[in-house]
N, C-alpha and C positions, 0 to 999 in steps of 0.2 A: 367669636366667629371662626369657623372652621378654616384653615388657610389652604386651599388646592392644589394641585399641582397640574398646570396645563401644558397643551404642546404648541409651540409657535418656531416658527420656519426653519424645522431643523433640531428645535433643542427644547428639554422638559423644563419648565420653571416657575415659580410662584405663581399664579395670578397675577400682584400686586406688583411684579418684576418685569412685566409686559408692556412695551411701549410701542404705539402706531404714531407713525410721521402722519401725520396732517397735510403729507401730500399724497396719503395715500390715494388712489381712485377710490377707492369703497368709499372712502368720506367726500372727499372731493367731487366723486359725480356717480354715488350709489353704484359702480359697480364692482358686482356682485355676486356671488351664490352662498347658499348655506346648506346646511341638511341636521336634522333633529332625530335622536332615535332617542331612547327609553330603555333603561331593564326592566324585566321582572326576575325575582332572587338574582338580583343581582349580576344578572347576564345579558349583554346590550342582544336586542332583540331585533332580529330578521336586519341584520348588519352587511350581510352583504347583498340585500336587496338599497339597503340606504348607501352603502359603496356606491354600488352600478349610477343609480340615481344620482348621486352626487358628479360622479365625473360625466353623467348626459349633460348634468346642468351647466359643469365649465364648458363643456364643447359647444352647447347650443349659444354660451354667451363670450365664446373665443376667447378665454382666459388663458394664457400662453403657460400652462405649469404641467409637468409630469407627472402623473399621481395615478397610479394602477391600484386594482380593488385590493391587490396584498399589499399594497402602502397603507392605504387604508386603516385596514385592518388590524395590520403591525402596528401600527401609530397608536390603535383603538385598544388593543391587549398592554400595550406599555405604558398609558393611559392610565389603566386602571392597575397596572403593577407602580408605579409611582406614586398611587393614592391608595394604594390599601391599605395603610395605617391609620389613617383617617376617616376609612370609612365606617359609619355607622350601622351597627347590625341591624336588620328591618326596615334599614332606607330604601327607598328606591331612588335612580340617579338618572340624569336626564344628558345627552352629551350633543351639543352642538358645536359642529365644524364649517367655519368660514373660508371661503378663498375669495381673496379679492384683485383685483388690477394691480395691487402693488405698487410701487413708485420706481420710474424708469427700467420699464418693462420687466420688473422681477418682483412676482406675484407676490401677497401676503395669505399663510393659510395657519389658520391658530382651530384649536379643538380642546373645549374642555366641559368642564360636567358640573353640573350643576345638581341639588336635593330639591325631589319632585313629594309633594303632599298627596291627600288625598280627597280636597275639596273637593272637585272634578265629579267626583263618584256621586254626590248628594245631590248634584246637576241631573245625575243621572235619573233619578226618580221623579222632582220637579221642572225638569226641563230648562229651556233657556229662550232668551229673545235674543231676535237677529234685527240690525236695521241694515235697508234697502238702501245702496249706492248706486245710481247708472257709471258705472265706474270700473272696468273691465281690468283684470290687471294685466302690466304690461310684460311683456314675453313671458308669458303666463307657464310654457311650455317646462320653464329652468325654475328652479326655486331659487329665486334671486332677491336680493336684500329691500328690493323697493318699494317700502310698506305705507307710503307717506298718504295715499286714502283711508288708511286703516286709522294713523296716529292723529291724523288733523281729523279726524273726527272723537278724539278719547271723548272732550265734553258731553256731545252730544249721544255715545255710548253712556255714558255715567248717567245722565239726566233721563234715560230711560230704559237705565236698568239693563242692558244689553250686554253681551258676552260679545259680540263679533258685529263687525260690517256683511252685507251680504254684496258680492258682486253681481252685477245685473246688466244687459244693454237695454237696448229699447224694445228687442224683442225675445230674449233668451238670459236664464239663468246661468250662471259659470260655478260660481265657489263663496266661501266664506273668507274673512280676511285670511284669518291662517290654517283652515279646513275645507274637506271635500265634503258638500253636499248632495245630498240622497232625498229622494221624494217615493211614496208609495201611494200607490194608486189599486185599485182592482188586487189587491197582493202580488202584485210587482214594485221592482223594486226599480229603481230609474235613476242614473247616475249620469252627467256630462262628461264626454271623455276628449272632444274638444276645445281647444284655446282655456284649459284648466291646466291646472298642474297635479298628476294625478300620484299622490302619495301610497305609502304603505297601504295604511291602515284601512284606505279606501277599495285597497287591492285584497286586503283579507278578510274584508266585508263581503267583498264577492266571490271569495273564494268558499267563505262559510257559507254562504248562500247555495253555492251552484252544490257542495257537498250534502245539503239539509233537500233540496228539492226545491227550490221558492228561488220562482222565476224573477230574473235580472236583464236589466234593457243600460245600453251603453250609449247616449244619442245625446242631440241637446232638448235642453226639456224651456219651452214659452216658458214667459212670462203669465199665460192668463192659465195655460193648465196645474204650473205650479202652484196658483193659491187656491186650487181647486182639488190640492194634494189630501187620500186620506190621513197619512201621516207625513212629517217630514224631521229630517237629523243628521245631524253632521261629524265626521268623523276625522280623527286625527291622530297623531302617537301620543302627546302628553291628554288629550281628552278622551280619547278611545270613541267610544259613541256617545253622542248628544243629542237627546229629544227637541227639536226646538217647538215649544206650543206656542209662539207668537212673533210676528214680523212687522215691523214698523216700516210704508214705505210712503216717506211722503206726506202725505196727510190721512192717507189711510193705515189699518189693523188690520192683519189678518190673525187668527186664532186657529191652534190644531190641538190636538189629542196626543197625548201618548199614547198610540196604539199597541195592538197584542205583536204584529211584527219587529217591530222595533225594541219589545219587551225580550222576544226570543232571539232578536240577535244579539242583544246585550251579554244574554245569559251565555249564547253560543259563542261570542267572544272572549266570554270569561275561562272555561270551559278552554277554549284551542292555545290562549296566553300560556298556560301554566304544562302544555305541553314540553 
């Protein structure tokens, strides 16, 4: 197994040399932020858009640390100058950074990388199933560590087949456990843009969208227009786009199609990556 090299508060070093008090807040009482990007060849992709994002999330959850998009950044290039010896040609790498509460008021923030496959892609053709949560997540705003709807449901994910939680309230769709949701209607395209956390990838779905001509709506989308979606798919950095043909909520099914929209953004996402 390949040994890493991460960064934690200050100083590069093994994975396996990383040690968190158990009094930290992150463990102690989930708080939290994170942030997730991706390369493609090899080059962490639209990074200082996951900067900016990242230090909204401390501020919006008043994490007391100093951290500018050229900290960031710098941390994110010595990163990957620390592990080039280890990296494997035709990998692609996945790099997630934590800031947490720390223990007596001095923050914890670690960043390291991880080897992404290419399962995800064969999702891409047959689609995937979401099950229904009334389950909103909480400061929805910060991408913050508080995944425990998502995880106390793994059973009932595995038992039916499902990639993701879908969040939902009683009358409005939000997100998926760890992706932005997208429904298509009339060939528009319909995304929630509040009380979501609204990622990358979800941002350059619309951005290929508004450049291709195919009209995009930013609102909250019901609960009853949603399964009334002609397509719907979810988007994320390690998943990129996700057809979902099937929703479990409850005791009912709902079923969709892989439509031709969702076919063309796939493509046109492939297409802007390798730019």
């Amino acid at each position: 197994m390949t040994e890493y090299i991460c960064y934690h508060n200050g100083e590069f070093k093994k994975n396996a040399d990383v040690c968190i008090s158990f009094l930290d807040l992150g463990f102690q009482r989930a708080y939290g932020v994170f942030d997730y990007l991706r390369t493609y060849k090899q080059i962490p992709f639209q990074k200082e858009w996951h900067a900016d994002k990242l230090i909204n999330s401390i501020k919006e959850m008043n994490i007391e640390i100093d951290l500018t998009r050229s900290d960031f950044l710098v941390i994110l290039e010595n990163l990957f100058l620390k592990n080039n010896d280890s990296l494997f040609e035709n990998m692609e790498y996945g790099v997630r950074t934590i800031v947490t509460g720390g223990v007596d008021n001095i923050p914890t923030i670690i960043m390291y990388i991880e080897e992404l496959d290419d399962h995800y892609f064969a999702l891409q053709k047959k689609g995937i199933s979401l099950l229904a949560k009334r389950a909103p997540r909480q400061s929805a705003g910060s991408k913050n560590i508080d995944y425990k709807t998502l995880m106390s449901s793994k059973k009932e994910l595995e038992e039916k087949n499902c990639l993701e939680i879908l969040h939902r309230g009683d009358t409005y769709v939000y997100e998926s456990g760890t992706s932005n949701i997208f429904m298509i209607k009339d060939n528009v395209i319909i995304t929630p843009k509040e009380k979501v956390y609204c990622g990358s990838t979800r941002k350059l779905v619309l951005d290929i969208a508004l450049e291709n001509n195919i009209t995009t709506q930013e609102r909250f989308i019901t609960w009853n227009e949603f399964i009334q979606a002609d397509e719907v798919f979810i988007s994320a950095s390690k998943k990129e786009i996700l057809p979902v043909v099937r929703i479990y909520n409850e005791r009912e099914i709902f079923d969709f199609k892989i439509g031709e929209t969702t076919k063309k953004l796939i493509e046109l996402f492939n297409i802007k990556k390798q730019d």
